[in-house]
MIVO-309456 format. One line per 5 residues: number of its first residue (from 1); their letters; for each residue y, z, x of C-alpha. Coordinates in pm, whole numbers, padded with zeros to 5 digits. Layout:
NUM = A = Y/Z/X ~ ...
END
This chain:
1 = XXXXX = 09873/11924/10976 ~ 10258/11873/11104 ~ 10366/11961/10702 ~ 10685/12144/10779 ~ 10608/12572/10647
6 = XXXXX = 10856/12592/10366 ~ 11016/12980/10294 ~ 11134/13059/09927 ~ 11517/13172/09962 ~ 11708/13369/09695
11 = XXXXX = 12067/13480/09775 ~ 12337/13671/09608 ~ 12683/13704/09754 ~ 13052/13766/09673 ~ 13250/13460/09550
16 = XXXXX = 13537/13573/09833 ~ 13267/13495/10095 ~ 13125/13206/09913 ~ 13365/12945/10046 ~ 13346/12995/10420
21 = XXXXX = 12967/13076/10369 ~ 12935/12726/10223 ~ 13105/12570/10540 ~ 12860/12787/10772 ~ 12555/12664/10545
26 = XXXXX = 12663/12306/10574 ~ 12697/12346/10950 ~ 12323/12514/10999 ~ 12215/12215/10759 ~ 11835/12358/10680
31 = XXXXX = 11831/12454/10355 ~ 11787/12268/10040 ~ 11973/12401/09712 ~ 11775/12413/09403 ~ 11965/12287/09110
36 = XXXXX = 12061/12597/08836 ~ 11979/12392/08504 ~ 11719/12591/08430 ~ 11861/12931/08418 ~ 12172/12803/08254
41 = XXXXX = 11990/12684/07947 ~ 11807/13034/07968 ~ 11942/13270/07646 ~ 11886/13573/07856 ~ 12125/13495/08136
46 = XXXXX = 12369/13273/07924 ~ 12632/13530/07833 ~ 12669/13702/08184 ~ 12669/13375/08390 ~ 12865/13032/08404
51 = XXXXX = 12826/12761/08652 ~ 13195/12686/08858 ~ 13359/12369/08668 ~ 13514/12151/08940 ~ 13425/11839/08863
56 = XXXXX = 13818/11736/08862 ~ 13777/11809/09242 ~ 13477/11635/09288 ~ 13622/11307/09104 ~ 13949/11323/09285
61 = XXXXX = 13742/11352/09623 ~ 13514/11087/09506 ~ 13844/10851/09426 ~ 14005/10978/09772 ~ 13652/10808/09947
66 = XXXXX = 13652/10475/09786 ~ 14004/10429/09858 ~ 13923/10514/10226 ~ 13643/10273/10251 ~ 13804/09998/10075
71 = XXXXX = 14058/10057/10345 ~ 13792/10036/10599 ~ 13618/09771/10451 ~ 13951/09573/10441 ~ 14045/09637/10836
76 = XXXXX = 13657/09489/10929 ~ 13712/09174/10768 ~ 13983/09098/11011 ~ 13850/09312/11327 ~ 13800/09034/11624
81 = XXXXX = 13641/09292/11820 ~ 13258/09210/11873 ~ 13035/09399/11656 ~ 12738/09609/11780 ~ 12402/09549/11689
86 = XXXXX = 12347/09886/11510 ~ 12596/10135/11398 ~ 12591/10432/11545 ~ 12714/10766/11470 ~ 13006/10921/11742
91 = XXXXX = 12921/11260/11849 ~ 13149/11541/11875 ~ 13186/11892/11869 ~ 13281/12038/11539 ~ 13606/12231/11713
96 = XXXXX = 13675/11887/11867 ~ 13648/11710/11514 ~ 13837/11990/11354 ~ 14137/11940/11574 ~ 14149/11564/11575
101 = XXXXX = 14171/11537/11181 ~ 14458/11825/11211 ~ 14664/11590/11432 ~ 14548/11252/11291 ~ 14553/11329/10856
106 = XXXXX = 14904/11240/10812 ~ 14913/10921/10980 ~ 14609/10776/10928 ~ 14654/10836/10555 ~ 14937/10626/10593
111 = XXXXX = 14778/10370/10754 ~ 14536/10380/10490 ~ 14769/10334/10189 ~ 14886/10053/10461 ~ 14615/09887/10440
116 = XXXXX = 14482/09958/10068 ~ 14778/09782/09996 ~ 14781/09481/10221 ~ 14412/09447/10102 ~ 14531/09449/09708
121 = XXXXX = 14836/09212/09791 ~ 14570/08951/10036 ~ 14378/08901/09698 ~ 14678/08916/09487 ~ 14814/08601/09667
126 = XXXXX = 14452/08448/09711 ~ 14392/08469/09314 ~ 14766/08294/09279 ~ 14672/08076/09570 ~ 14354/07940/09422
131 = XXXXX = 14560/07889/09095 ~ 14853/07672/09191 ~ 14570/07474/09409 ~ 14374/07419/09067 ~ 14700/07357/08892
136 = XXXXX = 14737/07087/09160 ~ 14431/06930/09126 ~ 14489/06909/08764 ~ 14793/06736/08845 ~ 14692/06465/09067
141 = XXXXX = 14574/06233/08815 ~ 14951/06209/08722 ~ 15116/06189/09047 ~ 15221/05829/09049 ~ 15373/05855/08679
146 = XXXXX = 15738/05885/08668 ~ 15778/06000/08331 ~ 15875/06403/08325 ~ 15558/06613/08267 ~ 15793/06804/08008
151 = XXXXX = 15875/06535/07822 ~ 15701/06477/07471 ~ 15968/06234/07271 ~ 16300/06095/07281 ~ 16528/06029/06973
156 = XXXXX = 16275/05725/06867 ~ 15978/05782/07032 ~ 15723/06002/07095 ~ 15491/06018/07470 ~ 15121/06124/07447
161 = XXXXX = 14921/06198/07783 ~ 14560/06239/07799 ~ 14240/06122/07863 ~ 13942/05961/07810 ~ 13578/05928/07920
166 = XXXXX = 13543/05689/08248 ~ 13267/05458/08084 ~ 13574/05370/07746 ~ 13632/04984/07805 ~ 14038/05003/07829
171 = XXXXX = 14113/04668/07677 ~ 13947/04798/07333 ~ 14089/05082/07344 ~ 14438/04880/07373 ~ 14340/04654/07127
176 = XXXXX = 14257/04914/06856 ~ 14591/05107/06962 ~ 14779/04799/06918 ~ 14651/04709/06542 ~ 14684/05041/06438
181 = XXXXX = 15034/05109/06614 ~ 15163/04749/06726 ~ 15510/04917/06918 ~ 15304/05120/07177 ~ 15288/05088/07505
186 = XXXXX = 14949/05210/07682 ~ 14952/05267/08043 ~ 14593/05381/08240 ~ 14758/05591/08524 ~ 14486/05655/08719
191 = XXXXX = 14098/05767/08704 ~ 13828/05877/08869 ~ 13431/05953/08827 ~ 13462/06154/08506 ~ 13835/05984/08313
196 = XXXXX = 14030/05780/08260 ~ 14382/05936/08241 ~ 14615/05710/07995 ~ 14990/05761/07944 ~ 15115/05639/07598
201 = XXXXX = 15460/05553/07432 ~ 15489/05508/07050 ~ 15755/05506/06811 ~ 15749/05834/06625 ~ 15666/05677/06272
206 = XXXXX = 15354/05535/06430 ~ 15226/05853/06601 ~ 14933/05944/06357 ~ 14837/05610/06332 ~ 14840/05603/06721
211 = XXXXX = 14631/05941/06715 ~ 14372/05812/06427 ~ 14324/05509/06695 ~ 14270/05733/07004 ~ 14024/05962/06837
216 = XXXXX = 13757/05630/06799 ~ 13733/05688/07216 ~ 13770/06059/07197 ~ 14087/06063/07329 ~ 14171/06423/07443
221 = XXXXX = 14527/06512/07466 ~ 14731/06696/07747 ~ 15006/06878/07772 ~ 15230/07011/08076 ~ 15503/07183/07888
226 = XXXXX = 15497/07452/08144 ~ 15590/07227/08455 ~ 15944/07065/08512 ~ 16011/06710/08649 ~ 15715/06421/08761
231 = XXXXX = 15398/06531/08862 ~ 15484/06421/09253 ~ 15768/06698/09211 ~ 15564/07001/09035 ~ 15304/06866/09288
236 = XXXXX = 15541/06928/09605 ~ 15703/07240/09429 ~ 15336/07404/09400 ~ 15209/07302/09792 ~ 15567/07459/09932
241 = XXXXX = 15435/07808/09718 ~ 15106/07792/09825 ~ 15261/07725/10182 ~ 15425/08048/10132 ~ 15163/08241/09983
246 = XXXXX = 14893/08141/10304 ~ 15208/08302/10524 ~ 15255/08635/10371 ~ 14875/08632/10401 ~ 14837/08594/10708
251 = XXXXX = 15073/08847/10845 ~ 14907/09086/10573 ~ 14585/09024/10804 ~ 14751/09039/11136 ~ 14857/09404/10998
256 = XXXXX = 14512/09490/10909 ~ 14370/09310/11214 ~ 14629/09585/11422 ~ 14447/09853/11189 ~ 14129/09821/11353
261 = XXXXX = 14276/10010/11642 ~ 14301/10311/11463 ~ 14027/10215/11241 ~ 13760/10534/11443 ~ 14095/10790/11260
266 = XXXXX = 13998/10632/10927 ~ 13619/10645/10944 ~ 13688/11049/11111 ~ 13871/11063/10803 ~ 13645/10918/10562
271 = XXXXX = 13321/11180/10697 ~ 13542/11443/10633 ~ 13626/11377/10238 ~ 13257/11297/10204 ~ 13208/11683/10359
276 = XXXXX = 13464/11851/10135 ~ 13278/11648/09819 ~ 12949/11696/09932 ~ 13043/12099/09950 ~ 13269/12111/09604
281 = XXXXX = 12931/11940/09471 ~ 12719/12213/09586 ~ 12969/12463/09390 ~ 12830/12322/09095 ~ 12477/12408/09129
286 = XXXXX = 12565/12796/09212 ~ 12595/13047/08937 ~ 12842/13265/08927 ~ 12949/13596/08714 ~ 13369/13727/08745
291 = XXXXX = 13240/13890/09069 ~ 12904/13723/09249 ~ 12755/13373/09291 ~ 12346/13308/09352 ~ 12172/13058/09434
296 = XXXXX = 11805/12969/09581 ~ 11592/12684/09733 ~ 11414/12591/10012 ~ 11431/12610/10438 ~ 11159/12574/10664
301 = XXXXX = 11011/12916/10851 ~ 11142/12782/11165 ~ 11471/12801/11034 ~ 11454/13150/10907 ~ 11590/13383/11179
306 = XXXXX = 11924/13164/11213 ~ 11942/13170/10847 ~ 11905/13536/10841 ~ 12171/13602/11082 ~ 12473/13414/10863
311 = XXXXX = 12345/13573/10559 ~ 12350/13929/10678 ~ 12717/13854/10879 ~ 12835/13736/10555 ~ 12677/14117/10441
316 = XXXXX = 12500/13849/10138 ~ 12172/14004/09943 ~ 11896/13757/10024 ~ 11524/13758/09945 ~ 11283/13539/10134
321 = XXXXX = 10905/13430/09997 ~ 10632/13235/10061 ~ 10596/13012/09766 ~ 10419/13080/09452 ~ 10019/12867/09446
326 = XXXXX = 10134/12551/09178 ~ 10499/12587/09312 ~ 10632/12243/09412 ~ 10813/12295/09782 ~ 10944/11994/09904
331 = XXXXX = 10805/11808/10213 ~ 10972/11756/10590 ~ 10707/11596/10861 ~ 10744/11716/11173 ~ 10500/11545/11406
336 = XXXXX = 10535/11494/11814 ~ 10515/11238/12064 ~ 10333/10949/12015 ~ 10289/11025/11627 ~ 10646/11099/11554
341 = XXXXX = 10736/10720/11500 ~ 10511/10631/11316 ~ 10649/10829/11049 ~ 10797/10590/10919 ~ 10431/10422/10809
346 = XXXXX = 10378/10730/10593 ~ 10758/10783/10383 ~ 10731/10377/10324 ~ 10437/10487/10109 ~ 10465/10801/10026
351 = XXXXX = 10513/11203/10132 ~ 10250/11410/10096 ~ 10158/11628/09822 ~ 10144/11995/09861 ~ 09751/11970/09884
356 = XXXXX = 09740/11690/10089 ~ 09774/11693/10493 ~ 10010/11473/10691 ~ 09827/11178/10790 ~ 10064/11018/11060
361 = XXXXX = 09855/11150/11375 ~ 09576/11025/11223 ~ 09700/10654/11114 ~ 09906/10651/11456 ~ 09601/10566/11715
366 = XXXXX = 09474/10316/11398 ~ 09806/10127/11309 ~ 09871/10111/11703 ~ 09536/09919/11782 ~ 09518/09717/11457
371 = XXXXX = 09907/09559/11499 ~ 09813/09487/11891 ~ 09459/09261/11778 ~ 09663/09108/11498 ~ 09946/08958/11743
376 = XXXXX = 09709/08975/12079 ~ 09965/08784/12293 ~ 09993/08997/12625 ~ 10330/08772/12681 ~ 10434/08827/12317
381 = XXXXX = 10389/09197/12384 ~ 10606/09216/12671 ~ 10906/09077/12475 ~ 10841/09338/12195 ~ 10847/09589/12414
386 = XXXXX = 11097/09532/12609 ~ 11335/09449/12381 ~ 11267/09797/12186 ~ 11320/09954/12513 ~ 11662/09827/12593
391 = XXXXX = 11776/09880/12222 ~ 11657/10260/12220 ~ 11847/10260/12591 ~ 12184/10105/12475 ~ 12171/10277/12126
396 = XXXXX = 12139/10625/12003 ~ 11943/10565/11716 ~ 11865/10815/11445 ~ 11624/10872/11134 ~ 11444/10557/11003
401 = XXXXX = 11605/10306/11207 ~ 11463/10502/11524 ~ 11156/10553/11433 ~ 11073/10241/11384 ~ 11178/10069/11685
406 = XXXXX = 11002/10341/11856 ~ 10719/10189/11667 ~ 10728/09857/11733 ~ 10793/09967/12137 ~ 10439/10132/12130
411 = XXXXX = 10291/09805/11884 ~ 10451/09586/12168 ~ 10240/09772/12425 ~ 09944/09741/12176 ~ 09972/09333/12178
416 = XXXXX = 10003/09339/12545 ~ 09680/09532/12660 ~ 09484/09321/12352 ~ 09661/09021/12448 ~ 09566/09079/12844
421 = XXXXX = 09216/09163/12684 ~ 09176/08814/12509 ~ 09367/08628/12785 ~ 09642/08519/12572 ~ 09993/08457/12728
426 = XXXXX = 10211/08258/12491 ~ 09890/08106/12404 ~ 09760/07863/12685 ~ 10132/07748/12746 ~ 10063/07831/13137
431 = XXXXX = 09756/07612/13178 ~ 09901/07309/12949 ~ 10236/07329/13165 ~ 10045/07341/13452 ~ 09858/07033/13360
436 = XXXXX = 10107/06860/13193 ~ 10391/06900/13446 ~ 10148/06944/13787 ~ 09815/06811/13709 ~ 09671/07140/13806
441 = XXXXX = 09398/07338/13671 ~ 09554/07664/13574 ~ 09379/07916/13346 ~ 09451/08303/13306 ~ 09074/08470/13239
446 = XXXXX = 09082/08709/12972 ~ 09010/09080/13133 ~ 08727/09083/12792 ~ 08679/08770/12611 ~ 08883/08483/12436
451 = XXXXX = 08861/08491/12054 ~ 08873/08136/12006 ~ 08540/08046/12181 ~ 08375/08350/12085 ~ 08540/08431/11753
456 = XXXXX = 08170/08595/11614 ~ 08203/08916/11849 ~ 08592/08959/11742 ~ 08446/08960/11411 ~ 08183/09242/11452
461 = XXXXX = 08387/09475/11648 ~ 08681/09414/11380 ~ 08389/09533/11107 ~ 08266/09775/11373 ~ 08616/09980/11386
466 = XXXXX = 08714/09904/11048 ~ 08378/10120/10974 ~ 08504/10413/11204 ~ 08859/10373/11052 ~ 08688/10432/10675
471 = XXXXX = 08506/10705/10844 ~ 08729/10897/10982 ~ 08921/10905/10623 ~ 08612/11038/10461 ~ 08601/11329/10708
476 = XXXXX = 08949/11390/10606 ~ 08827/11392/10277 ~ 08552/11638/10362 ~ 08733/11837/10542 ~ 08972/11915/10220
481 = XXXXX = 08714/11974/10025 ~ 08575/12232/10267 ~ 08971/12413/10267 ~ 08980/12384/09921 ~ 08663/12624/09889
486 = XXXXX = 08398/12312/09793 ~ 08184/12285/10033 ~ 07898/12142/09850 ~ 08142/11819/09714 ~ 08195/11775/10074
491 = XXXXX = 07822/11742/10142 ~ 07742/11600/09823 ~ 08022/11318/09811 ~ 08101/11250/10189 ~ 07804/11414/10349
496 = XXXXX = 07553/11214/10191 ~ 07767/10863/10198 ~ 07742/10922/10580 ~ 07378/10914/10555 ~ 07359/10650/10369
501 = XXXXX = 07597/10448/10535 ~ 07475/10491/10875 ~ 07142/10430/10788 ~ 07189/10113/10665 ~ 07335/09987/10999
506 = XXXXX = 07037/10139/11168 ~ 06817/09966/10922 ~ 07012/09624/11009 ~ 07108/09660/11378 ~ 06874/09920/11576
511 = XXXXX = 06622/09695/11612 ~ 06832/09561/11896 ~ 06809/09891/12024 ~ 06501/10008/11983 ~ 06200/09976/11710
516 = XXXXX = 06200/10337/11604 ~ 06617/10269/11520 ~ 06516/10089/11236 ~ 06276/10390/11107 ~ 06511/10636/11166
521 = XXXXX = 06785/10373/10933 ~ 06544/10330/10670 ~ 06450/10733/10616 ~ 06825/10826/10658 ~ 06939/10509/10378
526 = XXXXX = 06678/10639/10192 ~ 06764/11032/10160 ~ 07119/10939/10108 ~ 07055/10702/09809 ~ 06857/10963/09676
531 = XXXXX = 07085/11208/09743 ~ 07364/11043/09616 ~ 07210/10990/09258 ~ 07064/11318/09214 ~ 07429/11477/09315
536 = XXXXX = 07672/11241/09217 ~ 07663/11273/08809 ~ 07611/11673/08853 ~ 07943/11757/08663 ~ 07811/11513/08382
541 = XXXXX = 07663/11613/08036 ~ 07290/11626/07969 ~ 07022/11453/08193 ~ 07115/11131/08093 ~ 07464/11114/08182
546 = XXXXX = 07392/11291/08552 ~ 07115/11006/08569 ~ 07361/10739/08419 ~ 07668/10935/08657 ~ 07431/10875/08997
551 = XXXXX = 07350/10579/08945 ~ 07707/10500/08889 ~ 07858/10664/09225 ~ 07585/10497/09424 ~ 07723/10127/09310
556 = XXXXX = 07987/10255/09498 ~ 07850/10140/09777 ~ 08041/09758/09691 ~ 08331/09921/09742 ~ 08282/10030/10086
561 = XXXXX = 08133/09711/10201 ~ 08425/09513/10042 ~ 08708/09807/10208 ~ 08481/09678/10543 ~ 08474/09312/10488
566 = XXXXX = 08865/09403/10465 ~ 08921/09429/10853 ~ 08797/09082/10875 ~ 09202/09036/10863 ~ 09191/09156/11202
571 = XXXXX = 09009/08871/11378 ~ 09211/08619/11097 ~ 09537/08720/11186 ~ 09423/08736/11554 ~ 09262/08367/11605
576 = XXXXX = 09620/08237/11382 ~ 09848/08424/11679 ~ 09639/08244/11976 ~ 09587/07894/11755 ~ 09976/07879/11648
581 = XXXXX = 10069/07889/11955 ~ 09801/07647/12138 ~ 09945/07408/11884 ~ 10284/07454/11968 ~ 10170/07373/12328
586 = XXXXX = 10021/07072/12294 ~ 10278/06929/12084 ~ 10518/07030/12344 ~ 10309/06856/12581 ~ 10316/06499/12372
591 = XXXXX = 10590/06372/12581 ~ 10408/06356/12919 ~ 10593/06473/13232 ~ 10853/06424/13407 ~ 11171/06549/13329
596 = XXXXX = 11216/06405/12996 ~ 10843/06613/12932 ~ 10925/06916/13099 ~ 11252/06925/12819 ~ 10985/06811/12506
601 = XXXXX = 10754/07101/12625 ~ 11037/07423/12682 ~ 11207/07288/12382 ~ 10873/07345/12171 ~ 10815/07661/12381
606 = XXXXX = 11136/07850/12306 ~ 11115/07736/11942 ~ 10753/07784/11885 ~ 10769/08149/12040 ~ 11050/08271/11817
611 = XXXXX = 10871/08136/11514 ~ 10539/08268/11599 ~ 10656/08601/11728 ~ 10825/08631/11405 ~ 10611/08521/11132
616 = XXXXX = 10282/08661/11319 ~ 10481/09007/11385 ~ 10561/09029/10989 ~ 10170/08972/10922 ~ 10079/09227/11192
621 = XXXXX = 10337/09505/11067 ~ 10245/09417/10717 ~ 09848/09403/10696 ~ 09843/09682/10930 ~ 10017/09855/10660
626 = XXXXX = 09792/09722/10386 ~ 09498/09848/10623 ~ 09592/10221/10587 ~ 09736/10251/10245 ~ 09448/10023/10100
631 = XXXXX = 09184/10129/10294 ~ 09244/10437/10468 ~ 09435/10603/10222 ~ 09220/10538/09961 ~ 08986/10786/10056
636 = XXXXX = 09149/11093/10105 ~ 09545/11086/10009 ~ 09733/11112/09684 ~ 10139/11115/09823 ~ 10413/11184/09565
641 = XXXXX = 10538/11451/09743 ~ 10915/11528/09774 ~ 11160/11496/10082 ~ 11353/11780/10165 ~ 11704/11754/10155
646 = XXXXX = 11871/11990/10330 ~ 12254/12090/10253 ~ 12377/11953/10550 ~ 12665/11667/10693 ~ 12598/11315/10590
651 = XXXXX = 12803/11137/10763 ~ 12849/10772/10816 ~ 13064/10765/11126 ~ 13034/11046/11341 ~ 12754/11290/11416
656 = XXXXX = 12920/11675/11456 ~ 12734/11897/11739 ~ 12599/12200/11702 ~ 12763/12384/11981 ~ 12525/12592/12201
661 = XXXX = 12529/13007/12129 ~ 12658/13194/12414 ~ 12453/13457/12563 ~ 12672/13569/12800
END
C-alpha cells in the first residue's frame, strides 16, 4: 500500500573512480549496500577476488571519534549556556560544510587535544582529591594525639595505635592490658559510632604480652608509616593539597567552559570523521580484483533515474532488476499526510514483510479516535495540541522524534472533539470553581452525552467500533488472500465469519429495528456456522479430521467475542480520565472559598492536571497500541520485515543539503 518499490542494483566500476564515486553515493544517500560474505566464501570467485583490508583506517577513524566526543562530552559538562529541548541537526550546504572544516581542522583539533586533556587531568585531580579527603577522614580519629603518626618505638618502648569495636567496655580492656603488661600506658583518643580508637605505650619486652591482651577485644592495629608529624599536621598538610587540587580544577573547567564557544567546530568536526568511517567501512563490503570493484543492493524505483545518471558519469557497468519472487528486499514506508506520523505506531512493532501491506493508513483513522475516547478531556486536548504545535514550530524535528509529536498533535485534537463530545473540560473543574468560589450554577453540556451518567451507551458504541475495527482487519485479510490467487480462503475463512458474525447481532439487536431483522440474523448465523464447519477443516485428512477441523475453527468464535469485549478499555480508560479529575476537583474544593480556597483549589488544579494528563496520556498511547497490535493486527499482519538502510550521512550535528540542480 505505501511499501516503498525496491530495484535490484548490480554495479561494476574501476577502483580509480571508486573513491569519488563513494563520496557521490554517500551524498545521493538511496541505496543500501549488500554485504559481500557470501561471494567471498564462494570457491568459484575466491582466487580472482579479495575484499579491500582497511580496517587499520577504520580503527584509527573510530579512535579519532571517541576522542572527539569525549572532548565534546567534556566541554557540555561545563557549558552554562541553556540547553534546548531537543537537539537538532544544523543545516548547511555541503560546499558550505566543505569549506568551514578546511579553515576550522587545524584549530579545532587543537582545541580538542585542549580539552581531551583538561578532561583527563579534571579526573586525575578528582581521583587524588577524593583520596587525600579519605586519607583525612581516616585521620581524624587521631587529630588531638600528639604523638608522631610515624612513630612506632623509642630506645625502650614500643607505641601501638588501633582500634576497637565501640560496644568494648574500656576499663576491662585496661585492666586485662595492665595484668598482662603492668608498664603500659592506654590512652582512648577518641571514638565514634563504630570504634573506639586507643593509643598505647609499652615497654618493648612487654609488647607480645600487650598484643596477646588486645586480641581478647579484637584489637585491630594501625599503622601511618606513610605520613610525617601529628595527625593535626598530616591533617592540615592534606586540606592545603586538596585546596590546590580544587584550584587547578577549576581553571581546567573555566578552559573547557571557554570551549563551548567553539564547541559547533568540534561537533562539524566530529560528523565529518563519522563520514570518512562510515565510507572506509563501506570499502569493506566491495569486492575488488587488481583492476575493478562490484558491489550490489538495494534503492527504491523512485530513486533510479538520479542513480542512473552518477553511474553512467562515472562511465560504471550497472544492471538494474526487479527482485527475484522469495528474495528478501528490505522495507522503507512512505505514507502521506495524515498517515505519515503515525508511522511510528507500525516500526515500534514491526515492518512489514514482503507479503504483507503497510498498515499505517489503515490504523491511522483507528489509533486517532481510540487515544481521543481514552483521554476525552476537550481542555486536556487543547494543551496536547498546542504544545505539539509550538514544539514542531520552534524545532526542526526529524525521523522518529517527529513523527511522533506529529502524532500526539493529531491525538490532542482527537481528545478535544471527544472531550467537547462528553462535555469534559478538566473534568467539572469549571462548575465546582464556579460553585465553590461564586455560588453559581455553572455547567458546560456535553455536545453528545456525559459518560459518567450514561456510562452503558459509551459501552456499546466502544463494542460497536471495536466490531468495525476487527472488521475492517479481516477485509484486509481477505483482500490478501484474493492477491495472493485464493479466492475461495477469502470466502471460506473471512467471507463466511462475516456472515456469521453479523448475523448474530441481527439475531440479538434487530428486533429493535424491525421483527423480520431478527429472521434475516438467524438464517445468515445459521449459513455461516454451517459454512464455517463444512469449509474450515477442508485441508484436513479424512472425513473425520475436516469434521473434527470445522468444528474446531467455528470455536473460534470465543476469540472474536473476547478481541470485542477488548474495547471495553475504551469506556474504562475513558470514565478514569473524567473521574480522576472530578476527584481532584472536589478535593481542591475542601477548603471553601475565599482566598485561602481559591489557593487549596488552583493548587489541586495545576497538580492534579499534570498528573492526570500524564498518567491517563501513557494509558491512552499505550492501550491504543495494545488495541492494534493485539487486536487488529492479529488478523491480518505478520511484520519482521527489514528497514532499509541507505548508504547515506549519519550525522549527529549537522544535516548537509542537497543543493538544487541547475537547469539553466
Amino acid at each position: 500500500m505505501a511499501v516503498v518499490e525496491m530495484r535490484k542494483l548490480t554495479v561494476i566500476g574501476l577502483n580509480s573512480g571508486r573513491t569519488p564515486f563513494i563520496h557521490e553515493l554517500m551524498h545521493l544517500g538511496v541505496v543500501e549496500i549488500n554485504s559481500q560474505e557470501g561471494i567471498v566464501n564462494d570457491e568459484e570467485w575466491m582466487p580472482d577476488i579479495f575484499r579491500t583490508s582497511n580496517s587499520a583506517d577504520v580503527s584509527r577513524l573510530e579512535a579519532d571519534i571517541a576522542r572527539v566526543s569525549t572532548a565534546i562530552e567534556a566541554i557540555n559538562r561545563y557549558d552554562t549556556h541553556k540547553k534546548p529541548l531537543f537537539q537538532v541537526r544544523q543545516e548547511i550546504v555541503r560546499e558550505d560544510f566543505a569549506n568551514h572544516m578546511n579553515r576550522t581542522k587545524t584549530d579545532t583539533e587543537m582545541n580538542v587535544d585542549t580539552a581531551v586533556m583538561c578532561d583527563k587531568q579534571i579526573a586525575e585531580g578528582q581521583n587524588e582529591s577524593n583520596r587525600l579527603k579519605s586519607v583525612i577522614a581516616g585521620l581524624k580519629p587521631w587529630e588531638t594525639m600528639d604523638l608522631p603518626l610515624q612513630m612506632k618505638e623509642t630506645k625502650y618502648s614500643a607505641v601501638i595505635l588501633g582500634t576497637v569495636g565501640n560496644k568494648t567496655k574500656f576499663e576491662a580492656l585496661l585492666q586485662a592490658v595492665l595484668e598482662k603488661a603492668p608498664s603500659s600506658v592506654v590512652q582512648q583518643v577518641s571514638a565514634d559510632a563504630q570504634q573506639i580508637y586507643l593509643s598505647v605505650i609499652c615497654l618493648k619486652e612487654e609488647r607480645e604480652q600487650l598484643l596477646e591482651a588486645l586480641r581478647e577485644f579484637a584489637f585491630n592495629p594501625v599503622s601511618f608509616a606513610e605520613h610525617k608529624g601529628t595527625a593535626r599536621d598530616a591533617i592540615k598538610q592534606y586540606e592545603v593539597e586538596v585546596g590546590e587540587i580544587q584550584q587547578r580544577i577549576l581553571a581546567k573547567e573555566a578552559i573547557l567552559s571557554e570551549l563551548s564557544q567553539v564547541r559547533k567546530n568540534i561537533e562539524f568536526l566530529y560528523d565529518s570523521l563519522n563520514m570518512r568511517r562510515d565510507r572506509a567501512k563501506i570499502v569493506g563490503d566491495m569486492l575488488s580484483t587488481e583492476m575493478v570493484f562490484f558491489f550490489d543492493g538495494w534503492m527504491p524505483i523512485k530513486a533510479q533515474p538520479e542513480v542512473e545518471e552518477l553511474l553512467k558519469r562515472f562511465e560504471f557497468y550497472y544492471d538494474i532488476k526487479e527482485p527475484e519472487a522469495e528474495e528478501e528486499i528490505p522495507v522503507c514506508l512512505n505514507n502521506d499526510g495524515f498517515s505519515t506520523p503515525f508511522e511510528a505506531i507500525t516500526n515500534m512493532y514491526s515492518l512489514p514483510s514482503r507479503h504483507d501491506i503497510d498498515p499505517t493508513k489503515l490504523l491511522a483513522p483507528f489509533y486517532f479516535i481510540f487515544f481521543g475516547m481514552m483521554l476525552s478531556d476537550a481542555a486536556y486536548g487543547i494543551i496536547i495540541a498546542v504544545g505539539c504545535w509550538l514544539i514542531l514550530k520552534k524545532f526542526k524535528l526529524e525521523g522518529m522524534t517527529y513523527r511522533m509529536i506529529k502524532m500526539f498533535f493529531y491525538c490532542g485534537i482527537s481528545t478535544f472533539m471527544w472531550g467537547a463530545l462528553f462535555g469534559g473540560w478538566f473534568g467539572d473543574f469549571f462548575t465546582v470553581a464556579a460553585k465553590t468560589l461564586f455560588d453559581v450554577d455553572f455547567v458546560i453540556k456535553p455536545i453528545w452525552f456525559d459518560p459518567l451518567t450514561e456510562p452503558m451507551k459509551l459501552l456499546i458504541f466502544s463494542l460497536i467500533l471495536g466490531a468495525v475495527h476487527l472488521f475492517v482487519g479481516m477485509g484486509i485479510q481477505a483482500y490478501m488472500l484474493i492477491r495472493d490467487g485464493h479466492p475461495l480462503d477469502a470466502l471460506f475463512d473471512i467471507g463466511l465469519w462475516y456472515i456469521l458474525l453479523i448475523g448474530l447481532v441481527l439475531y440479538g439487536l434487530g428486533g429493535s429495528m424491525a421483527p423480520v431483522m431478527v429472521t434475516v440474523g438467524t438464517v445468515m448465523s445459521i449459513v455461516g456456522a454451517v459454512g464455517i464447519v463444512l469449509t474450515g477443516g477442508r485441508n484436513k485428512k479424512g472425513i473425520f479430521g475436516k469434521i473434527t477441523g470445522g468444528l474446531g475453527s467455528l470455536y473460534g468464535i470465543t476469540s472474536y467475542l473476547s478481541d470485542v469485549l477488548s474495547y471495553s478499555r475504551l469506556l474504562a480508560l475513558g470514565l478514569a480520565t473524567g473521574v480522576v479529575a472530578k476527584v481532584i476537583n472536589t478535593l481542591g474544593s475542601l477548603a471553601g472559598g475565599g482566598v485561602k480556597g481559591t489557593i487549596v483549589l488552583l493548587l489541586a488544579f495545576v497538580f492534579g492536571t499534570v498528573f492526570n494528563i500524564a498518567i491517563n496520556a501513557l494509558g491512552a498511547f499505550v492501550h491504543s497500541c495494545r488495541l492494534q497490535y493485539v487486536e487488529f493486527f492479529g488478523k491480518f499482519y505478520t511484520g519482521g520485515g527489514r528497514a532499509f538502510t541507505p548508504f547515506e550521512r549519519k550525522t549527529k550535528y549537522i544535516k548537509i543539503l542537497k543543493e538544487e540542480k541547475n537547469n539553466g
